[in-house]
Residue frames relative to the residue before (quaternion, step in Angstrom):
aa qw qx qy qz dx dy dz
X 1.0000 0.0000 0.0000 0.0000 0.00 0.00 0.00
X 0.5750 0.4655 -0.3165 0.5938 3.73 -0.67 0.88
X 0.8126 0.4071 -0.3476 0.2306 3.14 -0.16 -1.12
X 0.4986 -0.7183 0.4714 0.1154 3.66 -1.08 0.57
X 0.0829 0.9096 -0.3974 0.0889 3.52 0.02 1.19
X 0.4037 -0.6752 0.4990 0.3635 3.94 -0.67 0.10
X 0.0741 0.7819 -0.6176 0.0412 3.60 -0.53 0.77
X 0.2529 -0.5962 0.7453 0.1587 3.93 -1.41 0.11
X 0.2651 -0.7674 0.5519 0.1905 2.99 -1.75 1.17
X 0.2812 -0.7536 0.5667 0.1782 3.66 -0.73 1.11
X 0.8626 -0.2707 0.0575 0.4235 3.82 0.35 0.39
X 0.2536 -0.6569 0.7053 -0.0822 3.79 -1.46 1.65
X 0.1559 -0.6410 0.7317 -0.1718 2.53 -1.59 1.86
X 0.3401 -0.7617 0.5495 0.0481 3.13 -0.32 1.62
X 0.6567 0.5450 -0.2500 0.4574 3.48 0.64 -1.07
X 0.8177 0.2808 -0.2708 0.4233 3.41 0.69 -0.86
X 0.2215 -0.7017 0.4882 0.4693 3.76 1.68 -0.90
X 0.5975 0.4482 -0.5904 0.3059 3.52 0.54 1.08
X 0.0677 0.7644 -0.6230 -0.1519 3.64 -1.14 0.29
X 0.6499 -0.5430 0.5037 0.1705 3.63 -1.65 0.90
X 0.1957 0.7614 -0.6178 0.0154 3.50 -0.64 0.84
X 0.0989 -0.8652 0.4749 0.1269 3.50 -0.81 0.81
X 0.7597 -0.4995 0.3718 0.1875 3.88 -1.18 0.32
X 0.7301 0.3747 0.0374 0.5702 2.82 0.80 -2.06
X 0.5504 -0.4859 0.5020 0.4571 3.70 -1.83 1.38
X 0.4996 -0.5382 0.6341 0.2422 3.22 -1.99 -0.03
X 0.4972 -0.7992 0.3221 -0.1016 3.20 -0.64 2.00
X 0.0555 -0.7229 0.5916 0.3528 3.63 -0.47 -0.47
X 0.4697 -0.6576 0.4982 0.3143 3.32 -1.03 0.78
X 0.7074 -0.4598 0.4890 0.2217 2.87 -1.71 1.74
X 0.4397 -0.5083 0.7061 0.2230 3.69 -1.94 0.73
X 0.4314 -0.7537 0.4390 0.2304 3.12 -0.75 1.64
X 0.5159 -0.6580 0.4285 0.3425 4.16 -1.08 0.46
X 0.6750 -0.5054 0.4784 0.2452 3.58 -1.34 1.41
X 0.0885 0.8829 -0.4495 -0.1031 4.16 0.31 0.51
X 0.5299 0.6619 -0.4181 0.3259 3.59 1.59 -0.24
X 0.6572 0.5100 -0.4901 0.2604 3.39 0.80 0.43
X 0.4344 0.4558 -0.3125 0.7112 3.56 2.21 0.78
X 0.4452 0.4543 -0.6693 0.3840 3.43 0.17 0.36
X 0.7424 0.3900 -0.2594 0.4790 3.87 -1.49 0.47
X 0.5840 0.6215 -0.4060 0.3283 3.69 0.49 -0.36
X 0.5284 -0.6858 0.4522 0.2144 3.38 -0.44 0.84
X 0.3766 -0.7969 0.4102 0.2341 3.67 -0.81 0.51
X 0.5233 0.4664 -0.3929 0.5952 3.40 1.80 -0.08
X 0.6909 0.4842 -0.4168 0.3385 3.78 0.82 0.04
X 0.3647 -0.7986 0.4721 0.0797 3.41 -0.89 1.73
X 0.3820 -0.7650 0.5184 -0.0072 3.74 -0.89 1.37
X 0.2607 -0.5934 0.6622 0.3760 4.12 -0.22 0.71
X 0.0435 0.6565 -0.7422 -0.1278 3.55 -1.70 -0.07
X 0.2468 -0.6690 0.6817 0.1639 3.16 -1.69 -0.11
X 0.4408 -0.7413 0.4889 0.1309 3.59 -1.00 1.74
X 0.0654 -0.8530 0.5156 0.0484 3.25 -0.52 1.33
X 0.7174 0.4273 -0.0515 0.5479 3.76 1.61 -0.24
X 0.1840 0.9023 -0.3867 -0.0487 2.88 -0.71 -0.16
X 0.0317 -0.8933 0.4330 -0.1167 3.45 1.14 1.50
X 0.8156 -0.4237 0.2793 0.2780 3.01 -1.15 0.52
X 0.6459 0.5234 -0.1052 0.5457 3.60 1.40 -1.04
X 0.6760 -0.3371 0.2512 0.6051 3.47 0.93 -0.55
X 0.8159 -0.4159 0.3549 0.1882 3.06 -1.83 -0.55
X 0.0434 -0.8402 0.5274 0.1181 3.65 -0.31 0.09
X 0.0852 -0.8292 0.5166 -0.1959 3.79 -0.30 1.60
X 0.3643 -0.6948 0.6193 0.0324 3.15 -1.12 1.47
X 0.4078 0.7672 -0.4859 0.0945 3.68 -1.01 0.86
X 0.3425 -0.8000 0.3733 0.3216 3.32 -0.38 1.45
X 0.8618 -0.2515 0.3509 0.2663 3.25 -2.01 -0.06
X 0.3560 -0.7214 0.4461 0.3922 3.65 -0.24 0.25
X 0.7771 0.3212 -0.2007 0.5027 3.45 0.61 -1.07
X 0.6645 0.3413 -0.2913 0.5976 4.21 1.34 -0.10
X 0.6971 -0.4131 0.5713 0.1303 2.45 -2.24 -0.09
X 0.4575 0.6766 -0.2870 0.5006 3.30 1.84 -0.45
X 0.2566 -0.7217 0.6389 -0.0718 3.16 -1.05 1.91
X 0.2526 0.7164 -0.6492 0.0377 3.78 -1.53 0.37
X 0.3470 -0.6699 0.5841 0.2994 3.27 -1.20 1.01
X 0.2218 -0.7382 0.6368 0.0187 3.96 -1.49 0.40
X 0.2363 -0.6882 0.6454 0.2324 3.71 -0.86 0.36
X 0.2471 -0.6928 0.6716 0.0896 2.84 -1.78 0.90
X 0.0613 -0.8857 0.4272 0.1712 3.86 0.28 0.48
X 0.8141 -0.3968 0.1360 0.4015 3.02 -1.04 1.51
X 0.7100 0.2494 -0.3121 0.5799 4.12 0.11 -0.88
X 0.8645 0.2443 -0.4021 0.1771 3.50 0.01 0.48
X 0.2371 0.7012 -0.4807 0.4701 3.03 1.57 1.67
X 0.1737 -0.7411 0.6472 0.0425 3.49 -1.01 0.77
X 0.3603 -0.7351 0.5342 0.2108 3.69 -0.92 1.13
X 0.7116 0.3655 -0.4075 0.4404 3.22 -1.26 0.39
């Protein structure tokens, strides 16, 4: 609290009196990841990953395909992290 930062507004809603202000440069959005090589995977079947994020909500993890070469990144949201 106090502190003094550089932000950019991304969008104002008069009507509602709320407007959006964000931190971070403005981005193009990422090509979205090929997922049909995870289509069929069982849900009791466990996947190595690798944590690329970490937001407030949970986790974001990269992990390839068992049987490809096919990478994709996936959220894990916060209640369905387990410590330890």
């Amino acid at each position: 609290i106090g502190q003094e930062v550089q932000v950019r507004v991304t969008s104002v809603d008069v009507g509602t009196g709320k407007m959006s202000l964000s931190m971070k440069e403005e981005s193009q959005p990422r090509e979205p990841d090929d997922l049909s090589a995870f289509e069929g995977i069982a849900s009791d079947q466990w996947l190595t990953g690798k944590v690329v994020g970490t937001p407030q909500f949970g986790a974001f993890v990269e992990v390839t395909a068992p049987d490809r070469n096919a990478k994709a990144q996936g959220l894990v949201h916060i209640t369905q992290i387990q410590d330890g």
